[in-house]
C-alpha atoms as a printed R data frame, in Angstrom:
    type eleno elety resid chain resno       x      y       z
1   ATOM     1    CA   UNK     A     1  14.889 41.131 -12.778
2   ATOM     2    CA   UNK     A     2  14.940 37.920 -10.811
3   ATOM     3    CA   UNK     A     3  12.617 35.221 -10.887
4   ATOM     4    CA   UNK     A     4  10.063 34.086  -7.947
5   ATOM     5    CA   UNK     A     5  10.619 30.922  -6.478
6   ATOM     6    CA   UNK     A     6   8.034 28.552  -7.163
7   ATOM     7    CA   UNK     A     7   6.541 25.588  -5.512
8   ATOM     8    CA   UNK     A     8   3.243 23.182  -5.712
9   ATOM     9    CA   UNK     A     9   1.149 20.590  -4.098
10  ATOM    10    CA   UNK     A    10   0.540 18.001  -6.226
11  ATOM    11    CA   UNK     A    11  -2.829 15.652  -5.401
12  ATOM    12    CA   UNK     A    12  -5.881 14.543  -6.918
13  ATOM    13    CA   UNK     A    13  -8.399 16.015  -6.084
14  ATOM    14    CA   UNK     A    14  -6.623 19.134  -4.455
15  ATOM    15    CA   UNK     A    15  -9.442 21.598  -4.382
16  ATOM    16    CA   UNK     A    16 -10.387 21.792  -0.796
17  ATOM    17    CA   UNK     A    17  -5.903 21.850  -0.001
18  ATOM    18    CA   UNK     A    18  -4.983 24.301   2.525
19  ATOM    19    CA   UNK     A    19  -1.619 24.171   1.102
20  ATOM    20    CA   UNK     A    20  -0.648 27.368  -0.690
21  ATOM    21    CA   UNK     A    21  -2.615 29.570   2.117
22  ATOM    22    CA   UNK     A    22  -0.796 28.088   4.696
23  ATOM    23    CA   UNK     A    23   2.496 28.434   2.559
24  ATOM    24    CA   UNK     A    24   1.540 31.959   1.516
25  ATOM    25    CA   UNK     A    25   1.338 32.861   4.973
26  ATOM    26    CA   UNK     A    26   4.682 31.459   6.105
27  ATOM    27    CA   UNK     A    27   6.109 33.035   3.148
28  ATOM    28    CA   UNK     A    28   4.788 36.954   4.636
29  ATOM    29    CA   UNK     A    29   5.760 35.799   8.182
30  ATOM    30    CA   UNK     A    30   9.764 35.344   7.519
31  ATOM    31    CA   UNK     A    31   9.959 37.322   4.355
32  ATOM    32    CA   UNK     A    32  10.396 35.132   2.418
33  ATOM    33    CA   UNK     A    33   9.955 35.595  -1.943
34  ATOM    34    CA   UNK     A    34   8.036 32.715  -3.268
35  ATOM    35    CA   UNK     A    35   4.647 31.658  -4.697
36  ATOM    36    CA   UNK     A    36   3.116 27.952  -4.134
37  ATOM    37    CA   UNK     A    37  -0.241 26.749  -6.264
38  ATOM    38    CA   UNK     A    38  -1.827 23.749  -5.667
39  ATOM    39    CA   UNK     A    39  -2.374 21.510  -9.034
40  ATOM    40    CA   UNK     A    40  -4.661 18.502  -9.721
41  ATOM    41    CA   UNK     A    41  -2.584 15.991 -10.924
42  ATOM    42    CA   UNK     A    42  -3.462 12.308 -11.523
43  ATOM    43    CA   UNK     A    43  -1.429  9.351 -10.375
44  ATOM    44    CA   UNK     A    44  -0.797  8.575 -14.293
45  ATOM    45    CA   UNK     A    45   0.349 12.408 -15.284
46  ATOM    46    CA   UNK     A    46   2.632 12.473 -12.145
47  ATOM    47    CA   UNK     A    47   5.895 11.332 -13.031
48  ATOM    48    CA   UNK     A    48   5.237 14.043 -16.298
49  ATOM    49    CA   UNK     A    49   4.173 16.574 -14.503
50  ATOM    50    CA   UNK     A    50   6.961 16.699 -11.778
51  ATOM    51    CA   UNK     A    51   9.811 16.818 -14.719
52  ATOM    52    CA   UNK     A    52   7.755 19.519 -16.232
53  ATOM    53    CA   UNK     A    53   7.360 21.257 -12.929
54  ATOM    54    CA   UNK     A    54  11.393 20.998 -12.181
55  ATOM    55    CA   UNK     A    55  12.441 21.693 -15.627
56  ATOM    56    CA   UNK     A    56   9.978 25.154 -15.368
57  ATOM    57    CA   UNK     A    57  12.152 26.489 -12.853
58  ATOM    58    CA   UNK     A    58   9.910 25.021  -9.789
59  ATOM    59    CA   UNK     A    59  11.934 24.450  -6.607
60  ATOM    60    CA   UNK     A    60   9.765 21.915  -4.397
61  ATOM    61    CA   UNK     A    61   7.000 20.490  -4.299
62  ATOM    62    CA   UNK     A    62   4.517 18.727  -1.950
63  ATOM    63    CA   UNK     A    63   2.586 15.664  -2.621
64  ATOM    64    CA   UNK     A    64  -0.241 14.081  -1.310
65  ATOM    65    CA   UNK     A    65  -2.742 11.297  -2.129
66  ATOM    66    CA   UNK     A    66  -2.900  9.266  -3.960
67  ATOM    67    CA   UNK     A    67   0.728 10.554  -5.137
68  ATOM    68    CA   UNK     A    68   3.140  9.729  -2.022
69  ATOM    69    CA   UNK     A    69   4.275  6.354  -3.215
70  ATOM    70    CA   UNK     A    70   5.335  7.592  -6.764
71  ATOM    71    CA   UNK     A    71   7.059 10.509  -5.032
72  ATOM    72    CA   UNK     A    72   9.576  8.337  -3.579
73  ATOM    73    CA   UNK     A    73   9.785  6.202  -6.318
74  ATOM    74    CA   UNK     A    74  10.400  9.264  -8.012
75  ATOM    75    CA   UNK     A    75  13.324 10.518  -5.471
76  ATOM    76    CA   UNK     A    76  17.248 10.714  -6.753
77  ATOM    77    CA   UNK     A    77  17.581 10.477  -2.953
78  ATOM    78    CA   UNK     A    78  15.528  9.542   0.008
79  ATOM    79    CA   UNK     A    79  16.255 11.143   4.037
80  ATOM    80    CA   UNK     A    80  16.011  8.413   6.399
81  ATOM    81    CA   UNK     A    81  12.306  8.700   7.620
82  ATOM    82    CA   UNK     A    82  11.621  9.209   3.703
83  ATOM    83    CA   UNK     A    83  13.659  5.867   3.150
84  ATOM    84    CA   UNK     A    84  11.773  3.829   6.237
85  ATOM    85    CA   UNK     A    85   8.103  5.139   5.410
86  ATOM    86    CA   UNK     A    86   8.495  3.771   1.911
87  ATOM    87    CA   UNK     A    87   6.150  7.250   1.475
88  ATOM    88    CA   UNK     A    88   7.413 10.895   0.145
89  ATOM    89    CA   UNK     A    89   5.334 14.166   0.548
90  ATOM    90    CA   UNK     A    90   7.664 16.752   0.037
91  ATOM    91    CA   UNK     A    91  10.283 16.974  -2.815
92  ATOM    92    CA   UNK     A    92  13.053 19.470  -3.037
93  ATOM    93    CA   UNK     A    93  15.459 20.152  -6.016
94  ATOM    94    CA   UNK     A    94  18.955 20.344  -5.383
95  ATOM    95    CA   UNK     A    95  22.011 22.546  -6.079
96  ATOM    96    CA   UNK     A    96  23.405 19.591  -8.616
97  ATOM    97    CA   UNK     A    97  19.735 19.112 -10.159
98  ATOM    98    CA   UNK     A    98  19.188 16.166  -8.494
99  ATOM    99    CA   UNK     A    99  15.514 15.818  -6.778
100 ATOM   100    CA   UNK     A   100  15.636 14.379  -2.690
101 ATOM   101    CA   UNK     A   101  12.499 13.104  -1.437
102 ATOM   102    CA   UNK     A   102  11.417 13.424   2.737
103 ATOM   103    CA   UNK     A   103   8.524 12.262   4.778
104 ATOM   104    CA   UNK     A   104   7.592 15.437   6.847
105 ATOM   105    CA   UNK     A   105   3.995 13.818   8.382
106 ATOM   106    CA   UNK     A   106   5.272 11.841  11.014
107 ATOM   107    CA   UNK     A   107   7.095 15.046  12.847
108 ATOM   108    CA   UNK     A   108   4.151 16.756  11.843
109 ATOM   109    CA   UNK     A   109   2.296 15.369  14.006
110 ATOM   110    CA   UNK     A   110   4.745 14.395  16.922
111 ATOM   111    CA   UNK     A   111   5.012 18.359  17.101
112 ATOM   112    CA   UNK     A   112   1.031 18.864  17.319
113 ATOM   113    CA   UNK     A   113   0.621 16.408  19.653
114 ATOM   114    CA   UNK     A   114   3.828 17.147  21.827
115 ATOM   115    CA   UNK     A   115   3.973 21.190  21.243
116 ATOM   116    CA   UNK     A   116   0.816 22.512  20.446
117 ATOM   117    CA   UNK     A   117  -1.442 20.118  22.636
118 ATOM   118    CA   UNK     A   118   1.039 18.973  25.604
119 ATOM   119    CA   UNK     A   119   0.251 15.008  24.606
120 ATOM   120    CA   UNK     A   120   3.229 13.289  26.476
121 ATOM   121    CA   UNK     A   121   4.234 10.095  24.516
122 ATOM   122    CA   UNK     A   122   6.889  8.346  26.169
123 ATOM   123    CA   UNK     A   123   5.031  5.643  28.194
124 ATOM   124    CA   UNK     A   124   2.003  5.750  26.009
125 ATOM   125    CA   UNK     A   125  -0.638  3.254  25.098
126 ATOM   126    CA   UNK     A   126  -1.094  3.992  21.445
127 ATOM   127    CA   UNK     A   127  -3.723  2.269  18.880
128 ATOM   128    CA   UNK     A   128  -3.782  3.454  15.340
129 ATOM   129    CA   UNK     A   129  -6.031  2.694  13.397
130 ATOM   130    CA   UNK     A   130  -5.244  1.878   9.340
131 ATOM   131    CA   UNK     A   131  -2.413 -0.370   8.281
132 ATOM   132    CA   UNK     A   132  -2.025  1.653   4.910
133 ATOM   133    CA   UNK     A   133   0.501  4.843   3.721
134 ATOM   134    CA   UNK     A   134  -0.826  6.872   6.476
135 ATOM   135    CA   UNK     A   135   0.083  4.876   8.902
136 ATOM   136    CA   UNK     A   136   3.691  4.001   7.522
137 ATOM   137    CA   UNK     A   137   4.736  7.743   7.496
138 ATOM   138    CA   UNK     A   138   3.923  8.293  11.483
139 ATOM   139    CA   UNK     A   139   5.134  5.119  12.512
140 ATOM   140    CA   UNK     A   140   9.182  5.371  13.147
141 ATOM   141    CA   UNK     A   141   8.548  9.330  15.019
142 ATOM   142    CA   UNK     A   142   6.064  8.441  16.660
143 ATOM   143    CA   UNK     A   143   8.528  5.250  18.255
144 ATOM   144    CA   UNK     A   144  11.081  7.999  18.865
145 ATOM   145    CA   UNK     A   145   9.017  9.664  21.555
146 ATOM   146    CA   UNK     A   146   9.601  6.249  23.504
147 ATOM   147    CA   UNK     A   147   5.330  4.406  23.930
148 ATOM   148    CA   UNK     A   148   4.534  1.551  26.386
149 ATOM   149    CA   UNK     A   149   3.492 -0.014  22.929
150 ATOM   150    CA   UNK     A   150   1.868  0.352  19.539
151 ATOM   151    CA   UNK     A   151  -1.014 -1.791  17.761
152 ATOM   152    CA   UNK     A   152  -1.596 -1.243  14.265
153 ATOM   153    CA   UNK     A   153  -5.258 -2.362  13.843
154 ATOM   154    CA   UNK     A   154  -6.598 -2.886  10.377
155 ATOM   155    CA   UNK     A   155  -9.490 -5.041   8.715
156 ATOM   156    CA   UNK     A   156  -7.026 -7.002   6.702
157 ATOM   157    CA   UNK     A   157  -5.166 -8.301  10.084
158 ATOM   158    CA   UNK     A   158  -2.646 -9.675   7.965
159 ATOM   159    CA   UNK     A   159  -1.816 -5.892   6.718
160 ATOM   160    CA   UNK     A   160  -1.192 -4.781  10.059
161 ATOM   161    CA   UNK     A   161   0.673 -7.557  11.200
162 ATOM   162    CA   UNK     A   162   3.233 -7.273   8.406
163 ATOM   163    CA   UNK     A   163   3.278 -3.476   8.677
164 ATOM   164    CA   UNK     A   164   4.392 -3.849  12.560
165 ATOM   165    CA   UNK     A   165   6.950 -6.814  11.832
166 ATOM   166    CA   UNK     A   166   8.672 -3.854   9.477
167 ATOM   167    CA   UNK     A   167   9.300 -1.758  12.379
168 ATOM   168    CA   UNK     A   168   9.534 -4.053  15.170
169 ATOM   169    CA   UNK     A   169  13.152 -3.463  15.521
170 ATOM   170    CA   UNK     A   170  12.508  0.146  16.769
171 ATOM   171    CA   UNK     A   171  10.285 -0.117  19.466
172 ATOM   172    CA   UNK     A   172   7.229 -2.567  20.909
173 ATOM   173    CA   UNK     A   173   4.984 -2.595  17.835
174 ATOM   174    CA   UNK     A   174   2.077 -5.236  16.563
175 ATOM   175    CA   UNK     A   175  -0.468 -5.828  14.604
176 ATOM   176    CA   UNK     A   176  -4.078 -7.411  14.661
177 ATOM   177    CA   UNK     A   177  -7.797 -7.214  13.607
178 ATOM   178    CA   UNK     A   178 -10.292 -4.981  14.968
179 ATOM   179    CA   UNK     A   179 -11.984 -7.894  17.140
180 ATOM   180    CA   UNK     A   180  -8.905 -8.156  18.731
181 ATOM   181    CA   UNK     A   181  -9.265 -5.159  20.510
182 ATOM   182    CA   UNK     A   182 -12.156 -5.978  22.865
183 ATOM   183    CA   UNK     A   183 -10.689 -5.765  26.241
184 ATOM   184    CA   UNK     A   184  -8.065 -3.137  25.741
185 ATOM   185    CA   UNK     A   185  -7.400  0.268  26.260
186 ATOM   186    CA   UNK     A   186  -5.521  2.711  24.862
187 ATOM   187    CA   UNK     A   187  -3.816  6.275  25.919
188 ATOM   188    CA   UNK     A   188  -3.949  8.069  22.687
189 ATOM   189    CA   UNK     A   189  -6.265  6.598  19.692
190 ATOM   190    CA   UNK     A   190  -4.808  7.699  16.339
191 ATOM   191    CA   UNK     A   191  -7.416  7.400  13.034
192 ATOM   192    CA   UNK     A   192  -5.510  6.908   9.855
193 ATOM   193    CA   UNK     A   193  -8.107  5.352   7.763
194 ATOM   194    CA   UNK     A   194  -9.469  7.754   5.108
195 ATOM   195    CA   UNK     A   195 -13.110  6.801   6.156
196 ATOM   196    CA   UNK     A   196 -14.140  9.302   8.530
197 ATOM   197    CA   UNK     A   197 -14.350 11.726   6.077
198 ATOM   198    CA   UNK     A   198 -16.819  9.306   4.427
199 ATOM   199    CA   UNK     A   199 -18.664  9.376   7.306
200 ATOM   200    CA   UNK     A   200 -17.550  5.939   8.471
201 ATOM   201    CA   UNK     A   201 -15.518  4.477  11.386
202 ATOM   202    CA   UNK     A   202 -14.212  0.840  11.476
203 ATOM   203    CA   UNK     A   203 -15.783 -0.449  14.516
204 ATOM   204    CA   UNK     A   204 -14.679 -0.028  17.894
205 ATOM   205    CA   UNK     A   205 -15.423 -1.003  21.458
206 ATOM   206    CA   UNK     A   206 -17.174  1.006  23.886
207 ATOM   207    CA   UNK     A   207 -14.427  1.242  26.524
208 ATOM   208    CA   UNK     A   208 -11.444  1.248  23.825
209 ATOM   209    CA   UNK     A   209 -10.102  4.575  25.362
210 ATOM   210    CA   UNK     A   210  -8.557  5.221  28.697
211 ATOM   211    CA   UNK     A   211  -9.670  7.686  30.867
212 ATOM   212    CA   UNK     A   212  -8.156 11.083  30.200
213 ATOM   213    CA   UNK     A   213  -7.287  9.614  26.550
214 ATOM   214    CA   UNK     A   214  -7.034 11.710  23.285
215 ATOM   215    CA   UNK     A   215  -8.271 10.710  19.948
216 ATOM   216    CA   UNK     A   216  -6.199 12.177  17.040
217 ATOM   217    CA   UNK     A   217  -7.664 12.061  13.275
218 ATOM   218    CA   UNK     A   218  -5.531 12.612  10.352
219 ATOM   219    CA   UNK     A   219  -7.900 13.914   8.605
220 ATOM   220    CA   UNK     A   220  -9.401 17.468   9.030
221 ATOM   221    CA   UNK     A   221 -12.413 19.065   7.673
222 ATOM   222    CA   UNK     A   222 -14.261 22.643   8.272
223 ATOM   223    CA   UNK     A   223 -16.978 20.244  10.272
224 ATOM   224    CA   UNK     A   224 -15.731 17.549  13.112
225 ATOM   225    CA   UNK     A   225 -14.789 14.250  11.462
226 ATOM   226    CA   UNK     A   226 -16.984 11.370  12.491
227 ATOM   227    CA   UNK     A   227 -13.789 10.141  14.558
228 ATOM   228    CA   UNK     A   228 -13.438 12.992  16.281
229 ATOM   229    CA   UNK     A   229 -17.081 12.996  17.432
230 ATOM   230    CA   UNK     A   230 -16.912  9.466  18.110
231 ATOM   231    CA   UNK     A   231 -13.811 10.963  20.673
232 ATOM   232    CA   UNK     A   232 -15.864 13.450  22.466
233 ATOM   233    CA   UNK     A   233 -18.758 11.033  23.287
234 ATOM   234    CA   UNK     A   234 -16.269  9.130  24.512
235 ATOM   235    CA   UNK     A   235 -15.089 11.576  27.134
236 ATOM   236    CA   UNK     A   236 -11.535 12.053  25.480
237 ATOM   237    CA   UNK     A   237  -9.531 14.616  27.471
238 ATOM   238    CA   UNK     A   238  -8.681 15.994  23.617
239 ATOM   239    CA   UNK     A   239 -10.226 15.106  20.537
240 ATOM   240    CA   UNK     A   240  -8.489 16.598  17.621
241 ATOM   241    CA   UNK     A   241  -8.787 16.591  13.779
242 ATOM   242    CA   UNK     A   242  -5.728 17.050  11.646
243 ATOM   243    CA   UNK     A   243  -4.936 20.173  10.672
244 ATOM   244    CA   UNK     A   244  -2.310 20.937  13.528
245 ATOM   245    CA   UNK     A   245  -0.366 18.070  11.981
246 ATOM   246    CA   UNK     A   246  -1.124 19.906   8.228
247 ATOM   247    CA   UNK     A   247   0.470 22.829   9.538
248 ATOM   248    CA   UNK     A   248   3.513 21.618  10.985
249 ATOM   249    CA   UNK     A   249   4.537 18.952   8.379
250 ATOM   250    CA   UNK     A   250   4.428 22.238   5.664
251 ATOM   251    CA   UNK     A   251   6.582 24.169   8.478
252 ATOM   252    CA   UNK     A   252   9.232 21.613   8.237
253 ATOM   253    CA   UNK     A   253   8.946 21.302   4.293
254 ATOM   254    CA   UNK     A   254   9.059 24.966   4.564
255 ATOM   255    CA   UNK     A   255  12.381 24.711   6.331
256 ATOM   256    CA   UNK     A   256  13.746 22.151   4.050
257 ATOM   257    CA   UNK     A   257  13.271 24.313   1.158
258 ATOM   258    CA   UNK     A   258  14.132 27.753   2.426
259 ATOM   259    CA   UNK     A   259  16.153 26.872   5.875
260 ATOM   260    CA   UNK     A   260  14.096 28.632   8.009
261 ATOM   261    CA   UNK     A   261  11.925 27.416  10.103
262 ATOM   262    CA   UNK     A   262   8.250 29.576  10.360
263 ATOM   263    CA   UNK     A   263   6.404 29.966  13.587
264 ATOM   264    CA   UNK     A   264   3.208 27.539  13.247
């Protein structure tokens, strides 16, 4: 009798995680034998609960907040993006037992925005907002696709300047305070701050986004976020939330654990 695969998202909370359904269904689309929970686990039972998870016969795992730091401090081995977000969500075990770590948000949502929603980046004007984790993992794909520019905007402007000097070898990148932009606009408006959930939004100018712009929020919810409300009163050609992003970073931890690659 052979075993089922097993794999996790790890996150606290992780109640409202669309994880293992979305997982589940990939698993019934490509035939695939596995089973994937999600488990609350707190930042201080993480590095525990991952060896217990591996040594129980469990073959990845995702992680999310506030656990994507310690998963790539946790990493025998880091891909590339993994290595330049500082920032791991997806953890696969390896034939020699070793554990490599990768970053799978930033393509996540490059392939939302480029394949699902027809968002051309090359030439872009692109603001996100947030200088924190979220913003590290998207950063370096997002410069692949070839922007006009990027500014990082965060309260603590010194966060967001040091965050763009980090990548300013890769493409036209800076950093500043929210003040700062008052007289510009912006092609595509990306919200990764946590606070729209909480009902907030760091505060923004009235003509911040170009016509036919799109407003993107990490974040998703069953409801709009306040972000993406604050998009559609602002005329935004497309104002999404993110669970296209959700979906495709699992397709492509899907892939890295099973080599195949599920249609989203």
């Amino acid at each position: 009798m052979t075993s089922t695969d097993r794999y996790a998202v790890f996150g606290h909370p992780i109640k409202h995680s669309k994880s293992p359904r979305i997982h589940t269904i990939f698993a019934e689309q490509t035939g695939q034998t596995l089973v994937y929970s999600a488990q609350d686990v707190p930042a201080e039972h993480f590095q525990a609960a991952v060896a217990q998870f591996f040594a129980g016969g469990g073959k990845g795992l995702n992680c999310t907040v506030p656990l994507k730091e310690l998963a790539w401090a946790y990493a025998d081995a880091k891909t590339e993006r993994a290595h330049t977000a500082k920032a791991v969500n997806t953890l696969a075990l390896q034939a020699d037992g070793s554990v490599l770590g990768d970053n799978t948000d930033g393509i996540g949502l490059v392939t939302d925005l480029t394949v699902n929603h027809g968002v051309t980046l090359a030439r872009c004007r692109i603001l996100i907002l947030g200088a924190g984790g979220a913003s590290r993992g998207i950063i370096t794909p997002i410069l692949e696709q070839s922007p006009t520019t990027i500014v990082i905007a965060n309260r603590t402007i010194a966060k967001a300047i040091d965050l763009a000097v980090e990548f300013q070898g890769k493409g036209c990148i800076e950093g500043c305070g929210f003040d700062d932009l008052k007289s510009k606009q912006f092609d595509l408006i990306i919200n990764a701050t946590s606070s729209s959930l909480s009902g907030q939004l760091p505060p923004l100018p009235d003509e911040l986004l170009a016509q036919n712009g799109v407003c993107y929020d990490l974040a998703y919810s069953n409801e709009a976020t306040v972000f993406v409300r604050w998009g559609q009163e602002k005329q935004a050609q497309k104002s999404l939330d993110g669970l296209g992003m959700l979906v495709e970073q699992a397709a492509e931890a899907f892939f890295i654990w099973r080599g195949i690659r599920p249609e989203t």
